[in-house]
C-alpha positions in Angstrom: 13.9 85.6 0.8 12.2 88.9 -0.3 11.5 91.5 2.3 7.8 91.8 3.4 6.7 95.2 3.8 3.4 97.6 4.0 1.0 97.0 0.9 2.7 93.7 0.2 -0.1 90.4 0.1 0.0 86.8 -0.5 0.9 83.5 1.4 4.3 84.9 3.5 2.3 87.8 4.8 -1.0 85.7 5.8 1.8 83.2 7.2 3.3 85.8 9.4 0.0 87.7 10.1 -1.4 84.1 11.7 2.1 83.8 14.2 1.3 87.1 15.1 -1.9 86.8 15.9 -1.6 83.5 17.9 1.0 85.6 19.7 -1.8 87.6 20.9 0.0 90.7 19.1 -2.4 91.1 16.1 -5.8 90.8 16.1 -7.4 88.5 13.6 -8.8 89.1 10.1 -12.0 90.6 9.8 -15.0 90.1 7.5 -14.0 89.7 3.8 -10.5 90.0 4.7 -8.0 86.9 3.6 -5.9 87.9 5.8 -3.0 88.1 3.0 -2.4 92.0 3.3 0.6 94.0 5.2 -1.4 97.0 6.9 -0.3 99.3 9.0 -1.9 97.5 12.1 0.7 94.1 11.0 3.7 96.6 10.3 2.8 98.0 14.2 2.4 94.3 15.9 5.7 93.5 13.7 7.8 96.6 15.4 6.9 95.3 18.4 7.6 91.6 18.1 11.4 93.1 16.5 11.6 95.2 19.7 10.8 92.0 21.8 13.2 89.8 20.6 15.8 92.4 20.3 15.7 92.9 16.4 16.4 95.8 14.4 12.9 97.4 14.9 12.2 98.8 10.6 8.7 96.9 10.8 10.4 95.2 7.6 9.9 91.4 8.0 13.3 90.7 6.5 15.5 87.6 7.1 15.9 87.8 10.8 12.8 88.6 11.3 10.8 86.1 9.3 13.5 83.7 11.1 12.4 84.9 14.7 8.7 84.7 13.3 8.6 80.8 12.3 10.8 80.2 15.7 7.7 81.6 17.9 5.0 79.9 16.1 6.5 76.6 18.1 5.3 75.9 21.5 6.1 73.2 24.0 3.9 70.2 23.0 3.3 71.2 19.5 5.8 68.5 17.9 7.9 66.0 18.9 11.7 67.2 19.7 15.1 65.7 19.2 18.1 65.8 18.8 20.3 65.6 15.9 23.4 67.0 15.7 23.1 67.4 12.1 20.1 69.6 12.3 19.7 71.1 14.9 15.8 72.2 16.2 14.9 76.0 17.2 12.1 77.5 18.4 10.6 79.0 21.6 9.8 75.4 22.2 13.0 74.7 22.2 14.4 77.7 25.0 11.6 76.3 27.3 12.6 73.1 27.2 16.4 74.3 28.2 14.9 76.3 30.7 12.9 73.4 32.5 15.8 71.4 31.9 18.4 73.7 33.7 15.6 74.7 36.9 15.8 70.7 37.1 19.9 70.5 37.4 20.6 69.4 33.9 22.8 71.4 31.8 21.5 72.3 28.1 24.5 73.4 27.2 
């Protein structure tokens, strides 16, 4: 995956500009804006969703970051989970559901 970083445009930044904003950590696109540019205001809400999840904080969405990105976007209730030891789900949908498992007595492992 190529690095996303300030000027860049097109479908990976308007994909990572739309987690960010229904994170509540960008606000949306304005008028006659697609929504497909890096500006500074997405390089800002990035640092601080690195710093939150404990990432290197470069405002580069590189690897980890794009990783950590498409794990948030999940919420519990937004698809149906499983498990398959084969491939294995993530996502923040998948911590709260260990979580509510483990205040309930089971182990999640």
């Amino acid at each position: 995956m190529q690095s996303i970083r300030r000027g860049d445009t097109g479908p990976a930044v308007a994909e990572v500009r739309a987690v960010l904003t229904a994170l509540g950590m960008l606000t949306g696109p304005g008028p006659g804006d697609a929504g497909q540019v890096y500006d500074g205001e997405c390089e800002l809400a990035v640092r601080a969703f690195q710093q939150r999840r404990g990432l290197t904080v470069d405002g580069v969405v590189g690897a980890e970051t794009y990783r950590a990105v498409t794990e948030a976007r999940w919420r519990l209730g937004d698809r149906v989970l499983q498990y398959a030891v084969a491939h294995p789900m993530v996502g923040d949908d998948v911590a709260a559901l260990q979580v509510r498992l483990l205040e309930m007595g089971y182990d999640a492992g």
